[in-house]
Structure formats: structure tokens, C-alpha cells
C-alpha angles and dihedrals in degrees: 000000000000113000113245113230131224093243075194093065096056096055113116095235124180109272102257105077117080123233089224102068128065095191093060087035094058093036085059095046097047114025119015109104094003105139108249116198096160107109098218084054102059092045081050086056102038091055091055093047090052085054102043088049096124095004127080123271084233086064102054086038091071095047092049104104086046089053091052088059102043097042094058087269080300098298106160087199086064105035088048085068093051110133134211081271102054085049082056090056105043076052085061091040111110090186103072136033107281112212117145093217093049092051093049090045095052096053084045096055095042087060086046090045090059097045086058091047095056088042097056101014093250145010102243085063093052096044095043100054085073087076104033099255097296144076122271110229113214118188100219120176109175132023084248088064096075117117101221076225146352128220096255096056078047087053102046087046090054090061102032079059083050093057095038105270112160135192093015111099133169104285092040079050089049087051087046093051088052086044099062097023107259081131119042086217097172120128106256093244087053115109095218092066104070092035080063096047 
């Protein structure tokens, strides 16, 4: 019986996710550097960025799913409503990273989030006029070849602190803008970077 091979294993893939974990394998392959327009999305992403500020992305990975819950499946219309009790309670949540600021940060940003929402009908249309609708493509080689930011991500922190952002400068933004395609960061012998293209 021939024995039957993993196509996925042999993808050429860029150097940061490990081969050991599904979970970091699968987010690379389908969603890094995918363009989000979707504006539940992007709060989505904004709130994991604020919490994986210091931390490693593999980290927050892995609570996703409990920060979905906790966080009103990452409604901003909801979480801008959170009270002082329901900060006492994320504190409590295992599931989750507890850290007081973060927490604070994420319900302030998703009030922030809806008052840039009313002023440019969405958010997507605020946060994508930073790069001019449409992804950046960077040609990266090498992992060494990551800038730690890029002056649009330096621009875009400079107004979100404007209208009150917090926890979110300019290298978490830049993660952010990977994160949602804004920046084609692929490595350019990944196969996801022309896919992307």
C-alpha cells in the first residue's frame, strides 16, 4: 500500500511558524496577510494585537477562541458597554491573559472604534486609507529581513492616539497591518505570497 503524503508539509512556508503546531501552521496558511475589510474582524484583530503587545503571537493564538467568548465574540458594540464588573471578571478569566491595562485598553478602543466608525462609515475605510486601499507589498527574504515598523504603521499610531487608542503603537500596528493584509509580509518563496498577489 502506497503511503499516502501530507501535500501541506511540503509547502515552502516563511520561517516563523513552527512545523509543530497545527494551530500556527493553519492561521499562516489562511489568514496572515489575507486583506480584511470586515469591520468585526479588524476590532477582532485589534483586540488581540493589544493583548499580544510583549507576548508572542503563539501565545494569543492559543486563547483565541477564549477571548472570543469573553470579549462578546468580539462585538465592539458590546464590549463598548463593558463595566467596572465585567473588568473584574476578564481579571478572573483563565482563559485568557489578565492584565488590568490590556483589559481597559480593549473596552476603550472598542468606543473609539465606533466613533470612527460613525465618522467614515466604517473602519475598514478609516484604517485602509493608511495605505491607500490596498496592500503594501514588501519583498522579504529572510526573517532577518523584517523591519520592527514601517512608517505607515508610525503614521496610523500617531492618529488612533489622536482619537484615544491605547495600547496599540506603532510595532503591535504594524502586526496588526500583517495581520489583516495591509502588508503582504510573506517571504517572497512562500507560496502563500504570490497566492496573495
Amino acid at each position: 500500500m502506497k503511503k499516502q503524503t501530507n501535500n501541506s508539509n511540503l509547502l515552502k512556508r516563511c520561517p516563523w511558524p513552527t512545523a509543530d503546531d497545527p494551530l500556527y501552521i493553519a492561521y499562516h496558511d489562511k489568514e496572515w496577510g489575507v486583506p480584511v475589510r470586515d469591520d468585526k474582524k479588524l476590532y477582532e484583530f485589534l483586540v488581540l494585537e493589544v493583548f499580544q503587545a510583549g507576548l508572542s503571537w503563539r501565545t494569543v493564538l492559543h486563547k483565541r477562541q477564549n477571548f472570543k467568548k469573553s470579549f462578546a465574540e468580539f462585538d465592539p458594540r458590546k464590549v463598548a458597554t463593558f463595566t467596572r464588573r465585567d473588568v473584574n471578571r476578564l481579571l478572573n478569566d483563565a482563559g485568557i491573559i489578565r492584565n488590568k491595562l490590556k483589559i481597559e485598553a480593549a473596552i476603550n478602543n472598542a468606543k473609539k472604534f465606533l466613533e470612527v466608525q460613525k465618522e467614515f462609515e466604517s473602519f475598514s475605510n478609516y484604517q485602509w486609507q493608511f495605505t491607500e486601499g490596498k496592500p503594501i507589498v514588501h519583498k522579504i527574504k529572510i526573517l532577518e529581513d523584517y523591519p520592527l515598523k514601517i512608517k505607515e504603521a508610525e503614521i496610523m499610531t500617531v492618529d488612533m492616539k489622536k482619537r484615544g487608542f491605547k495600547f496599540l503603537g506603532s510595532t503591535v500596528l504594524y502586526a496588526h497591518m500583517q495581520a489583516v493584509g495591509m502588508v503582504n509580509d510573506h517571504t517572497t518563496d512562500c507560496f502563500r505570497y504570490k497566492q496573495l498577489i
